[in-house]
C-alpha positions in Angstrom: -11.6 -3.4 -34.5 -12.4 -2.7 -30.7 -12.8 0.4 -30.3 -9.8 2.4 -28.4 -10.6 3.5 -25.1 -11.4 -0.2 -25.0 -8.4 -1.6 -25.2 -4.8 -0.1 -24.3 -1.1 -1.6 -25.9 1.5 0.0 -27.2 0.1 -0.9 -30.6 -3.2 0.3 -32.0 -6.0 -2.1 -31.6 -4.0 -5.1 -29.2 -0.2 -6.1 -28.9 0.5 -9.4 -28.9 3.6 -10.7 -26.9 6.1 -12.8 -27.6 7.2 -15.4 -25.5 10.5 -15.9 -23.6 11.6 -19.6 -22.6 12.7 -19.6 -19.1 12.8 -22.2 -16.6 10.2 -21.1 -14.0 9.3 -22.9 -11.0 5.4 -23.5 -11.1 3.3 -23.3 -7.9 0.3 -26.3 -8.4 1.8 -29.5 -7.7 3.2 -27.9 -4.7 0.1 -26.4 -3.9 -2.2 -29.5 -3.7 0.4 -31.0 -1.8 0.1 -28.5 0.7 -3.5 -27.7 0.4 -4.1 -31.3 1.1 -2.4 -31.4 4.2 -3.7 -27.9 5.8 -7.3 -29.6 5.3 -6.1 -32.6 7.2 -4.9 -30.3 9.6 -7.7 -28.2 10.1 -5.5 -24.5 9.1 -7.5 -24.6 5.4 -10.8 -22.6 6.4 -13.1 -22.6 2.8 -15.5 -19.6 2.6 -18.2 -20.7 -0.1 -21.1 -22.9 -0.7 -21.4 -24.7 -4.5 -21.9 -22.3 -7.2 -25.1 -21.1 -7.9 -25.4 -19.9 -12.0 -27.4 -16.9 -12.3 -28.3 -16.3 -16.0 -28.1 -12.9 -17.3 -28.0 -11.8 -21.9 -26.7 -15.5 -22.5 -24.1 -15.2 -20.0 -24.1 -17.8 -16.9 -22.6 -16.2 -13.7 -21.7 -18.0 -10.6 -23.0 -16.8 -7.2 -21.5 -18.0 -4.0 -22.6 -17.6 0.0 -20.0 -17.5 2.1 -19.8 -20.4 5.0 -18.9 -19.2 8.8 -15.2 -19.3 8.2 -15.6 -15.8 6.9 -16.2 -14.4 9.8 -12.8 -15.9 11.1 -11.2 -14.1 8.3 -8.7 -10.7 9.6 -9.5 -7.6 8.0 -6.1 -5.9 8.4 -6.1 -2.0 8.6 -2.3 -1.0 9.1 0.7 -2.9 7.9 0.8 -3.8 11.9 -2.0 -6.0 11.8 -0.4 -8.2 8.5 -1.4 -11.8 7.9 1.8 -12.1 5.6 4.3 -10.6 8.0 5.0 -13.1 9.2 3.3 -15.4 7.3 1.3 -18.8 8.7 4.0 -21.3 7.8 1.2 -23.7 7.3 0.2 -21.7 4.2 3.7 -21.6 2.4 4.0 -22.8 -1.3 7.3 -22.0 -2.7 9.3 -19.1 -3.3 8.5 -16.5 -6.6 11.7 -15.1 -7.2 13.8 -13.4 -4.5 11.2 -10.6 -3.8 7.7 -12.6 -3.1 6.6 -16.0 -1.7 3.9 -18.1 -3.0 1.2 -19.0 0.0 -2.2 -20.4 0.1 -5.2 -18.3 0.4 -6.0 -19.2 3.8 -9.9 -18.1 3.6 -10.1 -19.6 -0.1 -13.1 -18.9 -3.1 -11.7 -21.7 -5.0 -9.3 -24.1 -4.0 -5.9 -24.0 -4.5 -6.1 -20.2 -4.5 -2.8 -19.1 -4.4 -1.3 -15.6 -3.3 2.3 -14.1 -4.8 3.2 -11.5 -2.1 5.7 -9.1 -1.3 8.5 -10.3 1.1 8.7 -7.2 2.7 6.0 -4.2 2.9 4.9 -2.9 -0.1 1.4 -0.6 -0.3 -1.5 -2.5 -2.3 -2.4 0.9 -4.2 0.9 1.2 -5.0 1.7 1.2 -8.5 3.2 -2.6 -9.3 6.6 -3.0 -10.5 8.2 -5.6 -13.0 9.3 -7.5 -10.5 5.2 -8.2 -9.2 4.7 -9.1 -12.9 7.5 -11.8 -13.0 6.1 -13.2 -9.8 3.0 -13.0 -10.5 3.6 -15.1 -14.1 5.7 -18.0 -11.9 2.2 -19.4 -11.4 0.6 -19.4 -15.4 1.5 -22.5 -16.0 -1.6 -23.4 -18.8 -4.2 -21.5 -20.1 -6.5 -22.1 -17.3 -5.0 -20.0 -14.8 -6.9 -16.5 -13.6 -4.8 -13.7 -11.9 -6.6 -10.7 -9.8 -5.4 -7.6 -8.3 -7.7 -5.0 -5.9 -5.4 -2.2 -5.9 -7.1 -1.2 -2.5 -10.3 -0.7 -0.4 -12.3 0.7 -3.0 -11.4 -2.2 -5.5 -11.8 -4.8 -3.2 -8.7 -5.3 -1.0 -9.2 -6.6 2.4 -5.2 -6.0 3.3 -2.6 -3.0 3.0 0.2 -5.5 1.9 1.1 -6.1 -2.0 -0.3 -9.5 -3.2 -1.5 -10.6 -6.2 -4.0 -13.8 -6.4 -3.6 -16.8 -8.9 -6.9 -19.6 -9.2 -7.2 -22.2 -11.6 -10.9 -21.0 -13.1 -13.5 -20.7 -15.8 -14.1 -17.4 -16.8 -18.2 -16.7 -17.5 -17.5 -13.2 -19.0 -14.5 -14.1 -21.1 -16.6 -14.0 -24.1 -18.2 -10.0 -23.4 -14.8 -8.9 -22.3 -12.8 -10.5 -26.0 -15.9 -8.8 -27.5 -14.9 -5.4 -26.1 -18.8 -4.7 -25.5 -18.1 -4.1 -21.4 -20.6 -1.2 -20.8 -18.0 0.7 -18.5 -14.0 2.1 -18.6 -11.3 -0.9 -18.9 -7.9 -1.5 -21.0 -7.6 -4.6 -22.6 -4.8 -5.9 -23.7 -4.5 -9.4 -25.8 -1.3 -11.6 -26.5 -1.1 -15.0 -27.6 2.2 -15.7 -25.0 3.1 -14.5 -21.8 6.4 -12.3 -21.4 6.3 -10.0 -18.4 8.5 -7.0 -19.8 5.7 -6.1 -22.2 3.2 -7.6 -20.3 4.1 -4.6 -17.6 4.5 -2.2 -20.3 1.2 -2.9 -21.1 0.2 -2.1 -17.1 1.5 1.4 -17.2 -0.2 2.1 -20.4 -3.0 0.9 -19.2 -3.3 3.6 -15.9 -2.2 6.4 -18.3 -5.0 5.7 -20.2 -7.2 5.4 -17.3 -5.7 8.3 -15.7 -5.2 5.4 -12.7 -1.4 7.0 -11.4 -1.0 10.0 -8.9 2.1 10.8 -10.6 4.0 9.8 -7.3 3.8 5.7 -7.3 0.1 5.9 -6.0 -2.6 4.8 -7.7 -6.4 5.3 -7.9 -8.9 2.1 -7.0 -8.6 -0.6 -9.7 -9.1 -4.1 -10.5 -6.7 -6.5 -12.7 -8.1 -9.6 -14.7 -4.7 -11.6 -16.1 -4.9 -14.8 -18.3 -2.7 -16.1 -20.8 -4.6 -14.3 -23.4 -5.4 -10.5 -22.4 -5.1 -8.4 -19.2 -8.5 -6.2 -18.4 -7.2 -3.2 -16.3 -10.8 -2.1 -14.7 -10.9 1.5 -12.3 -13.4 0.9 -9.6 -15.6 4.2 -7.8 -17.0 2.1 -5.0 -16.7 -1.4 -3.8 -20.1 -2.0 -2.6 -23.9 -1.3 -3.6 -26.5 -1.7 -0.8 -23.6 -4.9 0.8 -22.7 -6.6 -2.2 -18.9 -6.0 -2.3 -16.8 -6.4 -5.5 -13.4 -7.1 -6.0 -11.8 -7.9 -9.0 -12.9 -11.4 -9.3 -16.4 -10.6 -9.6 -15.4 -8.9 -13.2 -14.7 -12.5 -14.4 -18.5 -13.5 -13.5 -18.3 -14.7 -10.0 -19.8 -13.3 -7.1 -19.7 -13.8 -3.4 -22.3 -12.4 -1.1 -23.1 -13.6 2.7 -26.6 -14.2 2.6 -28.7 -15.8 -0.2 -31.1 -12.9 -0.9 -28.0 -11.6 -1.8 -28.1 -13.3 -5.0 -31.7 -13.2 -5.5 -31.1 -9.0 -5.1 -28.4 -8.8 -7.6 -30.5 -10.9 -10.5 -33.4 -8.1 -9.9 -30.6 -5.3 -9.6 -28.9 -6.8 -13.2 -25.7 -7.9 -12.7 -24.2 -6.4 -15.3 -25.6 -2.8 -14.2 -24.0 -3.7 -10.5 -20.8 -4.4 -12.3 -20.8 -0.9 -14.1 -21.9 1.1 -11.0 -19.0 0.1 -9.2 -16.5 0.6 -12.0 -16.5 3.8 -14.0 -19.2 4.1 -17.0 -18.0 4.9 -20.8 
């Protein structure tokens, strides 16, 4: 069995969830439609090179260098200066339930990368609510969807404004995070079905474990990993070492830096050490 503080349910050892059959509207035909047609028209700006694998104990990371549409990409600092309020219309998907919209990551890591936010202004750090998680799960349509969430600056979030992320991706570390060997703090949970009631119970376990919640809807830095076969809840203590910036994508194996010695630092550095000195060790 994994040990406890390694993984967090309701259950000991993992929960697995049941799952409910709903009609849901699902984001991906819509969003190649529309990804399509931004490229044509020149609103889609692409911030990574190919993939670079960087092998580390059997595991084969990706490394990617940003291209010079990252430095078009807004940095916002106060709910004022909001990419999502209003929105591009450009980047619109579809609608995820009466409380978030679906848009396209404008300055994308993979392509579609799709973003569920908040209609209205809701705090990143924020603790999430069931009605994030029901959004969120509009766009896990198969098993090869990956959800993030940087709950704030230290864990990786370049804007105030609630959003969770949604790409279609391999995951490198899927097989050290099932094996419950990560070398720092996380939750894991596992299910074999998606259902967004226990799926959220799950969440709030998760930050009492972790100690993540202020008490008062506020939360400490963390990261969320979500497939449709476990959730990693990961608390972050800084979101860069010497420039190399994590967010929560980087705990699935994949890493974006903006200059090549970048990559050739982190191999000497170990990338699973870099991981662990940004998160919180066991």
């Amino acid at each position: 069995m994994i040990e406890k503080q390694a993984v967090c349910c309701s259950l000991v050892g993992y929960i697995r969830l049941g799952f409910q059959e709903k009609e849901e509207l699902m984001f991906w035909n819509d969003a190649a439609r529309v990804t399509r047609q931004a490229l044509v028209d020149g609103y889609l700006m692409p911030i990574t090179t190919e993939a670079e694998v960087m092998t580390e104990q059997n595991v084969s990371y990706l490394g990617y260098i940003v291209t010079a549409n990252a430095s078009k990409k807004p940095i916002a600092e106060t709910p004022q200066a909001n990419p999502f309020l209003p929105y591009e219309p450009s980047m619109y998907v579809a609608e995820a339930g009466e409380r978030h919209v679906c848009l396209l990551n404008k300055f994308p890591v993979l392509s579609p990368h799709l973003l569920i936010c908040s209609k209205t202004f809701v705090s990143q750090s924020s603790r999430l609510c069931k009605v994030d998680f029901d959004a969120w799960l509009l766009g896990f349509n198969d098993s090869n969807v990956l959800g993030f969430y940087n709950s704030g600056p230290l864990a990786g979030a370049s804007q105030p404004h609630r959003h969770m992320q949604v790409v279609k991706a391999e995951i490198p570390l899927e097989s050290v995070i099932n094996s419950g060997s990560l070398p720092f703090r996380h939750c894991l949970s596992l299910f074999s079905e998606l259902k967004s009631a226990d799926l959220y119970q799950c969440y709030l376990n998760a930050l009492d474990s972790l100690a993540l919640d202020d008490g008062e809807g506020e939360c400490l830095p963390y990261n969320i990993l979500l497939t449709a076969r476990w959730m990693l809840v990961v608390p972050r203590t800084v979101n860069n070492i010497e420039g190399v910036f994590a967010n929560a994508l980087n705990y699935s194996g994949r890493f974006l830096v903006k200059r090549p010695e970048q990559l050739r630092w982190l191999r000497q550095y170990g990338i699973m050490r870099y991981l662990t000195e940004c998160s919180v060790k066991k």
